[in-house]
Phi, psi and omega in degrees: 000126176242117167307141166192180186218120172221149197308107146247187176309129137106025180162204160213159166277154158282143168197160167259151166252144154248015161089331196283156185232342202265208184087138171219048159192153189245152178267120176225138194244123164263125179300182165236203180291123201098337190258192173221243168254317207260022158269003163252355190304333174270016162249335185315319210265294171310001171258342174303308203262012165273352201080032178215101186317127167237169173202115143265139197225158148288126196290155159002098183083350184306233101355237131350308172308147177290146176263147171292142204297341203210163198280356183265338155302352200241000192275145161328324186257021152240350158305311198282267202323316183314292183314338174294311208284315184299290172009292183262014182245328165291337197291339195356080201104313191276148180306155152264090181263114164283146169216100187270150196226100184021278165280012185254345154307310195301304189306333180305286180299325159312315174307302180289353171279322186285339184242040206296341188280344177273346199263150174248355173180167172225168199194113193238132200245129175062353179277117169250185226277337169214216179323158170258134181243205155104213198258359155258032152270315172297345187292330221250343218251294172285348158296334181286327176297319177330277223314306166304336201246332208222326182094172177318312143346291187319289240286300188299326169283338170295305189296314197298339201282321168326310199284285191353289171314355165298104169334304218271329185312148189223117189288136155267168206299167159322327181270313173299351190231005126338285178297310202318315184321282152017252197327299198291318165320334176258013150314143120296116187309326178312326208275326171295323217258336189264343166254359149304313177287001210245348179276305195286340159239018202278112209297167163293082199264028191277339177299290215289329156328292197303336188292343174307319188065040169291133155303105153241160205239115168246090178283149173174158204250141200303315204266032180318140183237035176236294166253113183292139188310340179257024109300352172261316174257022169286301160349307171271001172286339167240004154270349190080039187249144160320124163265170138221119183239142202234148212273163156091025192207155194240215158252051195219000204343324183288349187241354163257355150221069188280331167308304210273014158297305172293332171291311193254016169282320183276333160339305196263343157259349167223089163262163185087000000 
């Protein structure tokens, strides 16, 4: 695995390789809200020893990543450039199979409706066709005064004592609830907050996608508590997209079932 930073407008992003060179398509992976490169880490090696060089990366404000100068830096369609500009500096030479991760879809797809000629496929792994509702609009809804009131902090004890509260919640080891802490602290709060607005409004683009005519792929974990699974998959019924749904998974497939994630992403970039 190799660290690296590449250049867009007005800064750069973070991102991991994983080193593999050969292959004649490169893997470019997006995160979601909140997330980073390294909710792909459990696929990156085993896409190496399949022969297919990936880069995941951080988005815009992200972790590792440079923050946008301005709250307009955090909007789609600059967002969506950025993935154009890594795009066209990883491919070196090779086809681009894209992969967007629940709000890193909405950016996937804007990207391939503006560049559909850089891209060889697309794959919106938890992402549905608009807004996100449910209890994580709400979620994303009672955070913003924390988030406005206390700052990042407020926001991450705020979050955490939510999850707590869950029957279903499972504390992760220490080191692991170490980094999340981290991580989510090293956001820009502008950037939570304008992509937040942009998860609770974001139209229903399944038309001007499809006109793309890309080959895609609509991955999700059967118990998604984000886009419920049959909105994902009436969606790819009108994208003309492949489905896969993975069992043992939440909304996370890569890092909760990352074999049978990885089993059904090369079905579809590499079948046969």
């Amino acid at each position: 695995m190799r660290s690296l930073r590449v250049p867009v407008r007005d800064g750069s992003l973070a991102a991991l390789h994983n080193t593999a060179t050969t292959g004649t398509a490169t893997v470019l992976l997006v995160p979601g809200y909140t997330g980073s490169k390294e909710d792909f880490r459990p696929l990156l090696r085993p896409l190496a020893a399949a022969g297919l060089p990936a880069v995941a990366i951080d988005q815009r404000g992200q972790y590792e990543s440079d923050w946008a100068r301005t709250a307009a830096g955090y909007e789609l369609e600059r967002l969506a450039e950025d993935v154009v500009a890594v795009a066209e500096q990883v491919a070196d030479g090779r086809h681009v199979h894209l992969l967007g991760h629940s709000f890193g879809g909405l950016v996937a797809r804007l990207a391939t409706i503006r560049r559909p000629d850089l891209f060889q496929s697309l794959v919106l792994m938890d992402s549905g066709p608009a807004a996100i509702g449910g209890n994580r609009r709400r979620a994303l809804e009672d955070g913003e005064p924390v988030l406005a009131g206390g700052g990042m902090r407020a926001l991450w004890e705020h979050r955490l004592l939510q999850s707590q509260a869950d029957p279903r919640y499972v504390a992760p080891a220490p080191a692991l609830q170490e980094f999340l802490r981290t991580r989510f602290l090293a956001n820009d709060p502008v950037g939570l907050r304008v992509m937040g607005a942009v998860l609770r409004t974001e139209p229903d683009r399944s038309a001007e996608l499809a006109a793309t005519r890309r080959p895609m792929l609509v991955l999700y974990g059967e118990h998604d508590d984000a886009w419920p699974p049959e909105v994902q998959a009436e969606m790819a019924a009108r994208l003309g997209a492949r489905v896969a749904t993975i069992e043992r998974a939440a909304h996370s497939p890569a890092v909760e079932n990352p074999s049978a994630t990885l089993q059904a992403l090369l079905e579809f970039w590499q079948p046969g």
